[in-house]
C-alpha positions in Angstrom: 161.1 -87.0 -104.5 158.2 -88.3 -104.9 156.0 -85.3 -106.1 158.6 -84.9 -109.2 158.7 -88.9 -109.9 155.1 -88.4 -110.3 154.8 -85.8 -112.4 157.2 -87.1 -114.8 155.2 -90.2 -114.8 151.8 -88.8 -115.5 153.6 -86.2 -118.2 154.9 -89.3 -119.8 151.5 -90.7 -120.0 149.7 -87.7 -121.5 148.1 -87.1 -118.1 150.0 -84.2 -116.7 146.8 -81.5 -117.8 144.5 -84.0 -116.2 146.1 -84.5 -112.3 147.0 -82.2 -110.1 150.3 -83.2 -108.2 151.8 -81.2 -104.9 153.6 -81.8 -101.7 153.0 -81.3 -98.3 154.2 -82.6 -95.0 152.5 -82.9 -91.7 153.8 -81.2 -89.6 156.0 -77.1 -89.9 159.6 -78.5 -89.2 160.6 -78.0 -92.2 158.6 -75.3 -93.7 160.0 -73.1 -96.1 163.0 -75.5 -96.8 164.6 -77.0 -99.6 165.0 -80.1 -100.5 167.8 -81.8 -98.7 170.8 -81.7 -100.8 171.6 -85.5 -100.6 167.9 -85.6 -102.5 168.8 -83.1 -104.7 171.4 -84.6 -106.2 170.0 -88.1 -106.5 167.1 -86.1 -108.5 169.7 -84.1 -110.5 170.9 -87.9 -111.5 167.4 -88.9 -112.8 166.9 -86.1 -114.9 164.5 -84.1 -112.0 164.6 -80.6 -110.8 163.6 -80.2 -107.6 165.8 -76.5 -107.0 162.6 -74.2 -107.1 160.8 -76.6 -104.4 160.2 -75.3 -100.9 158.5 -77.7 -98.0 155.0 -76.5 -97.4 152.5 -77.6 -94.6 149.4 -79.7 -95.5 146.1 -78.0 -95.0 143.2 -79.9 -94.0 141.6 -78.0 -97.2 143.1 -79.9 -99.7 140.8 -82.9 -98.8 137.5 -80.8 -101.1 139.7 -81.0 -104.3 141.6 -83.9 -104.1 140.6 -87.5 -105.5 143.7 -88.8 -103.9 146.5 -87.9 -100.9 149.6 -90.1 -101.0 151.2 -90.4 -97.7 155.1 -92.5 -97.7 154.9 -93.4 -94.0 152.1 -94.8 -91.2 152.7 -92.5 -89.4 151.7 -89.8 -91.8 148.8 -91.6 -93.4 147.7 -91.8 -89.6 148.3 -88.1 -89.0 146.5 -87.7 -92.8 143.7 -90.2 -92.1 143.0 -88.1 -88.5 142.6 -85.0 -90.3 140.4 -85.4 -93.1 136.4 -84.3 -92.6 133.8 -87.4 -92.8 134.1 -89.3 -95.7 137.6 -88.0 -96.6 140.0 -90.6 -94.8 139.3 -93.1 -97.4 141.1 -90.7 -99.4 144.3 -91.4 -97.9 146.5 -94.0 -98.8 150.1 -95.0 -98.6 152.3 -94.7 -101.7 153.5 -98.4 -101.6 150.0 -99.6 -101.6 150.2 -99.7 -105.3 153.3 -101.7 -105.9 153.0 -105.0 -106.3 156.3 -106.3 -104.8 154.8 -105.1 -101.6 151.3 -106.5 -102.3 151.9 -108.9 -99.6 152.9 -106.9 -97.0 151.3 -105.4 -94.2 149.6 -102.6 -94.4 152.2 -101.3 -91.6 155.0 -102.0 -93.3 154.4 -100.4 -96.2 155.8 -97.1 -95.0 158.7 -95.2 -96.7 160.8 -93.9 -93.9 162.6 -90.6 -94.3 166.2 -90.6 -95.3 167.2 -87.6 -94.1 169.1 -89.3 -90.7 171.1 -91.9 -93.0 173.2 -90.9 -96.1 172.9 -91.2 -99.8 172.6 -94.4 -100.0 169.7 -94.2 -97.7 167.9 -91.9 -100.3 169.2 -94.4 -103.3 166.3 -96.8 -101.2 164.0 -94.8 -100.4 163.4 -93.4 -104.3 163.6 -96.7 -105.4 160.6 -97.5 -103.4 158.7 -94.6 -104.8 159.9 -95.6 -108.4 158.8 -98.5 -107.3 154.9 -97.8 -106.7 154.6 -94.6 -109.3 153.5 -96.8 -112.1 151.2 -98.2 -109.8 149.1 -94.8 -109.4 149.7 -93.9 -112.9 147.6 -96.7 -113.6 145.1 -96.3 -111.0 144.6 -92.5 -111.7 144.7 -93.6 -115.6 141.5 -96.4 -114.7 139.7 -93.7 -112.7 139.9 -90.9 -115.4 139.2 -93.4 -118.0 135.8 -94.4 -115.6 135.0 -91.1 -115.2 134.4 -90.8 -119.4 132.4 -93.9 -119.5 128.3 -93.1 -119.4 127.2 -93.5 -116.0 125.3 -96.5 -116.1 128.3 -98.3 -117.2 130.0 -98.1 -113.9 129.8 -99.3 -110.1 127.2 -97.0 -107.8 130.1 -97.2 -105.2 133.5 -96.8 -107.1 135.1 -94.2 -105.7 137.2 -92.2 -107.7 141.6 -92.3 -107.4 
């Protein structure tokens, strides 16, 4: 769900040929899968099509050519954070980080849990909290690619990049 609510967000702001946006999980449960049919139809409703998606594994790889890796739940940005070479972890961050209803939560309870035990309405939540912070990263990725134009004396030594 959250892969496509992204995409659609950086197409909408002219970004899509400038990010690179895929989906991974953890661990091989559900390699090879669809996406659970409850999902599907709740991304059917918001105009997504998710029919052509298949779960894949993340690989450790992915860390050299990405800026950022999105994880919904501690647990996974725990996993993420444990498998990323030096320097990489800082990488990792949890989707809810950037919405600001959660801004004053704890970092631990920022997680968005899987659905897939619960019913639909369970997955009405849960994609309202990745609605929720998509903007958010829009607008961090949008800052960073913006930055990354700007000459380099312009900018922080140390500003990492989204």
């Amino acid at each position: 769900m959250a892969e496509l609510a992204l995409r659609r967000a950086f197409e909408a702001a002219g970004l899509a040929e400038r990010v690179q946006i895929d989906s991974a999980g953890v661990s091989d449960e559900e390699l090879g899968n669809p996406v659970d049919p409850r999902a599907l139809d709740l991304l059917r409703r918001e105009g997504l099509d998710a029919s052509r998606h298949a779960a894949q594994v993340f690989d450790p790889a992915r860390f050299d050519d990405r800026d950022l890796v999105l994880a919904l739940d501690v647990g996974h940005w725990r996993r993420l954070r444990a498998l990323a070479p030096d320097g990489a972890a800082a990488k990792v961050r949890l989707l809810r980080e950037f919405d600001p209803a959660a801004e004053d939560l704890e970092h631990d309870d920022l997680g968005i849990y899987d659905p897939w035990y619960g019913g639909p309405e369970d997955f009405e939540t849960t994609y309202g909290m990745i609605a929720a912070a998509v903007p958010g990263v829009v607008r961090a990725v949008a800052r960073e690619l913006s930055a990354d134009r700007e000459p380099a004396h312009g900018r922080a030594q140390d500003a990492g990049r989204a």
